[in-house]
C-alpha positions as CSV (number, residue, x, y, z in Angstrom):
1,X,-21.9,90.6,140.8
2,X,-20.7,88.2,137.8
3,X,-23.6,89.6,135.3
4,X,-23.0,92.2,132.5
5,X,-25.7,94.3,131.5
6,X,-27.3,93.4,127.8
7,X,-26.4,96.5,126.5
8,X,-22.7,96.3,127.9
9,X,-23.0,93.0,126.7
10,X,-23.3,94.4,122.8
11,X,-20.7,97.1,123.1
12,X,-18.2,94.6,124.5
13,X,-18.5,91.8,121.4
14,X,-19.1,95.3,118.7
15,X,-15.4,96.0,120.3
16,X,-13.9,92.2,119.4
17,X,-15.8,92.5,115.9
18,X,-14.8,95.9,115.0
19,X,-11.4,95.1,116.5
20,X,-10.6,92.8,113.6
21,X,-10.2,90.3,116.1
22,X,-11.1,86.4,115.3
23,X,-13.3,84.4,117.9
24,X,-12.5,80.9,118.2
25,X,-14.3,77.9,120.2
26,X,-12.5,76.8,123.2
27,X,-11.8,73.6,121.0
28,X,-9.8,75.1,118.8
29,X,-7.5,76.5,121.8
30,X,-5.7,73.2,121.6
31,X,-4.5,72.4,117.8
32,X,-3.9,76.8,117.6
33,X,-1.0,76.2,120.6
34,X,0.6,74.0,118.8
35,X,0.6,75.2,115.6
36,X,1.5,78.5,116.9
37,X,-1.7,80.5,116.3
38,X,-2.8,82.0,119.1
39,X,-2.6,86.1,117.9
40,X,-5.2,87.6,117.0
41,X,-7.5,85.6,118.3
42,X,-10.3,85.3,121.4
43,X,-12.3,83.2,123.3
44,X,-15.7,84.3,124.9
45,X,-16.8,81.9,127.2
46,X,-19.9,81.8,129.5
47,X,-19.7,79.3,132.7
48,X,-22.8,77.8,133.8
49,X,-25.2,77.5,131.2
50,X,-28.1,80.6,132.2
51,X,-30.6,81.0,129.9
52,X,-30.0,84.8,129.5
53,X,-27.6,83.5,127.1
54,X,-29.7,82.2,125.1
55,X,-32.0,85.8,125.3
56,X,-29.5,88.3,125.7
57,X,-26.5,86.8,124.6
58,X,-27.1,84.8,121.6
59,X,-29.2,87.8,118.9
60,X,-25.8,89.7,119.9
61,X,-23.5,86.6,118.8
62,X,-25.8,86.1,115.5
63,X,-25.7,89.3,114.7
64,X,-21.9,90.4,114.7
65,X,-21.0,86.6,113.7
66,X,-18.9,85.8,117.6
67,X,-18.8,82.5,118.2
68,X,-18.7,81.3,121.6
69,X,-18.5,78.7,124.3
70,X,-21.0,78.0,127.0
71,X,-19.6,75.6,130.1
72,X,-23.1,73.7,131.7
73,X,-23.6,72.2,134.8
74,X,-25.2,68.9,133.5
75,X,-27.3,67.8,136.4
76,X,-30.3,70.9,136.3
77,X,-30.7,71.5,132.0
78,X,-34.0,73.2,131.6
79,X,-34.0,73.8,135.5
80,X,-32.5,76.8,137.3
81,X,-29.7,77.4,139.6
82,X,-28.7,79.0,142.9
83,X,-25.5,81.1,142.7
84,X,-22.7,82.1,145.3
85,X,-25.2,85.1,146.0
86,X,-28.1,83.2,146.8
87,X,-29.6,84.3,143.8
88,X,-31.6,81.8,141.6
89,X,-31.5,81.5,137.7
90,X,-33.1,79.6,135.2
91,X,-30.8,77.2,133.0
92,X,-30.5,76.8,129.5
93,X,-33.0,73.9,127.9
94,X,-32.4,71.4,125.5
95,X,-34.1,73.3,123.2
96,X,-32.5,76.1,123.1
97,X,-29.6,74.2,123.6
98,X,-29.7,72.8,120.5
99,X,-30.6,76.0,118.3
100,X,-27.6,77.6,119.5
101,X,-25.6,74.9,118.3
102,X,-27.4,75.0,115.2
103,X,-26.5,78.2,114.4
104,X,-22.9,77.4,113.9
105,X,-21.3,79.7,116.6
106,X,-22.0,78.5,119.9
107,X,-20.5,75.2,121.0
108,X,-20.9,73.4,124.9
109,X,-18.5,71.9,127.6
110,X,-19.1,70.3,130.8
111,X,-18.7,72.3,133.6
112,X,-19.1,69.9,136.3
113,X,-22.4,67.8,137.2
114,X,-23.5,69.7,140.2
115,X,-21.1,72.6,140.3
116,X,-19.7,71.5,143.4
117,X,-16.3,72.7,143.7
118,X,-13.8,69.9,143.5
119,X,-11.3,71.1,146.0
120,X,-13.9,70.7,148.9
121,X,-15.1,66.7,147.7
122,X,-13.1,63.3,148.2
123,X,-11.1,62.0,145.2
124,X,-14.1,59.5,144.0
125,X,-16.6,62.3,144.7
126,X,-14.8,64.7,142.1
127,X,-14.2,62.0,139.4
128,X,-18.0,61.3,139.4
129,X,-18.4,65.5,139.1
130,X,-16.4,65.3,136.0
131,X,-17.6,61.7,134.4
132,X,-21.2,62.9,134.8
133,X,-20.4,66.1,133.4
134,X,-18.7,64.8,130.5
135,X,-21.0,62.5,129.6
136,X,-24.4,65.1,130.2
137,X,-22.6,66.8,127.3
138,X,-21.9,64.1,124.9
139,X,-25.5,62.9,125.4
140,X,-26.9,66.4,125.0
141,X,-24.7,67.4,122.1
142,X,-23.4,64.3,120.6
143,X,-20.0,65.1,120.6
144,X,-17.1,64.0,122.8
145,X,-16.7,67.1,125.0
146,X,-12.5,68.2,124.8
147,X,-12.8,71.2,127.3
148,X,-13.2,71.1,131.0
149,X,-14.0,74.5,133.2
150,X,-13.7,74.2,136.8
151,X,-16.7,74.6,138.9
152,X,-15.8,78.2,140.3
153,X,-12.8,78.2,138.9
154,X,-10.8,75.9,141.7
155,X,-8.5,73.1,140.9
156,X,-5.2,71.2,142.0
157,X,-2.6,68.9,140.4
158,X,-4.2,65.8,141.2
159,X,-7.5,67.4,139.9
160,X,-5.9,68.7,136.7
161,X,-4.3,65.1,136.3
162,X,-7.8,63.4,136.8
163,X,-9.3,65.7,134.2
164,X,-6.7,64.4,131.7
165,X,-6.7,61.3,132.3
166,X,-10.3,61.1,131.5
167,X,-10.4,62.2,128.2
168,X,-10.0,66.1,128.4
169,X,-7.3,68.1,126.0
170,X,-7.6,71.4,128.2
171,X,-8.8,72.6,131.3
172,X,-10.2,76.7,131.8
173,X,-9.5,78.2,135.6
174,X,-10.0,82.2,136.4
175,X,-6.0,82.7,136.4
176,X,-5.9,85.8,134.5
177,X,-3.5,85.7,131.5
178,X,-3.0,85.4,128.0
179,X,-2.6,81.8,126.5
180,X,0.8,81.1,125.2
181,X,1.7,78.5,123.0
182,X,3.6,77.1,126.8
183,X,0.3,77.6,129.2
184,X,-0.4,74.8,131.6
185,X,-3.3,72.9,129.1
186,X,-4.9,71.8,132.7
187,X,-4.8,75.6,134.3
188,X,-5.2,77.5,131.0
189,X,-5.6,81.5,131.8
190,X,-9.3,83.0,131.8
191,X,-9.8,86.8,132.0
192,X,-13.0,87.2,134.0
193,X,-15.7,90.1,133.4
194,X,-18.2,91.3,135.1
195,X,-20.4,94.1,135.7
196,X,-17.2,95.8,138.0
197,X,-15.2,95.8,134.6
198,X,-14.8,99.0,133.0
199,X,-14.9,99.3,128.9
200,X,-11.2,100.4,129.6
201,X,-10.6,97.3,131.5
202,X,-12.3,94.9,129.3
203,X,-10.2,96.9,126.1
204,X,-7.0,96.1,128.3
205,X,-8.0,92.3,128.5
206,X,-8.2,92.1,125.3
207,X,-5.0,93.9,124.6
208,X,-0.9,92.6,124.6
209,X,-0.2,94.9,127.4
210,X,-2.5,92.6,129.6
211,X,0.3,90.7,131.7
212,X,2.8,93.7,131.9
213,X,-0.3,95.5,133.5
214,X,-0.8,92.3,135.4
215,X,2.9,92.0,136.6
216,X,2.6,95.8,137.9
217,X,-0.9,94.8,139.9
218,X,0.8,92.1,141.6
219,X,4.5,93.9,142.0
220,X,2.1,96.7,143.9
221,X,-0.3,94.9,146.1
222,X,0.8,94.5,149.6
């Protein structure tokens, strides 16, 4: 369900490079909303850490020069994971870990230690979900991970408040949206694609007309 095809893959990022449109990291988001420069710009993420971003993904980022962000889920690097669909994938490895990050364009975030989601565990169980995540990352990468992604994309207040408190300029949820320069920092909007989102659709996504489309949707759904 959450997969895109490789070759969908390309002719999405050949859209942002052609577009004119500049990729930033994820931790750039923060100092670009408050110095007001947000146009213009987009953020491709990837939550989990599989290692079909490091085969299909990554020749496409080198090639048209997209820089990324990759969310891991600290407690299985160079192991595999079972999704939501009972489906099992292998996970990124040090290695390759550390050659994407060597190339310049890819940078990494925690994206919680098991990939538990938080909503479901008790207060001291979801502080030790995002400590151990945060510090997988600094030991893998050696830099003080800023950027937080929910574990499937579920958070509250006092969650959002923990995150903060420990050390984290900006949290990522699935709330579609564009980020303005006065999102919630700790609920930041994500557009989500997947192999259900037409070229149309992921265009749209991309576009200004996104939240009056989105504002329609919701003004229409019973």
């Amino acid at each position: 369900l959450f997969s895109v095809s490789p070759r969908e893959f390309e002719r999405q990022m050949r859209h942002i490079h052609d577009s004119g449109l500049m990729t930033i990291l994820a931790s750039e988001i923060s100092q670009r909303m408050a110095n007001g420069k947000l146009a213009s710009t987009v953020c491709v993420t990837f939550d989990d850490g599989y290692e079909d971003v490091y085969t299909h993904a990554f020749p496409v980022l080198k090639n048209l020069g997209i820089r990324a962000t990759v969310f891991l889920i600290t407690s299985e690097i160079g192991g595999s994971y079972t999704n939501s669909e009972g489906r099992t994938f292998r996970l990124l490895s040090k290695a390759q870990i550390d050659e994407m990050r060597g190339s310049g364009l890819v940078e990494f975030m925690p994206h919680g230690h098991t990939h538990r989601k938080l909503t479901a565990l008790k207060e001291e169980e979801q502080e030790q979900e995002i400590v151990f995540s945060r510090d997988g990352v600094k030991h893998l990468t050696g830099v003080e991970p800023l950027v937080f992604a929910y574990p499937r994309g579920r958070t509250t207040p006092a969650i959002a408040s923990a995150v903060e408190r420990l050390g984290f300029s900006l949290a990522l949820g699935v709330v579609p949206g564009l980020v303005h320069a006065s999102s919630d920092r700790f609920q930041l909007p994500r557009n989500a694609v997947d192999k259900n989102v037409s070229f149309l659709e992921f265009k749209l996504k991309l576009s200004d007309n996104l939240e009056r489309y989105l504002s329609l949707t919701r003004n229409f759904t019973v």
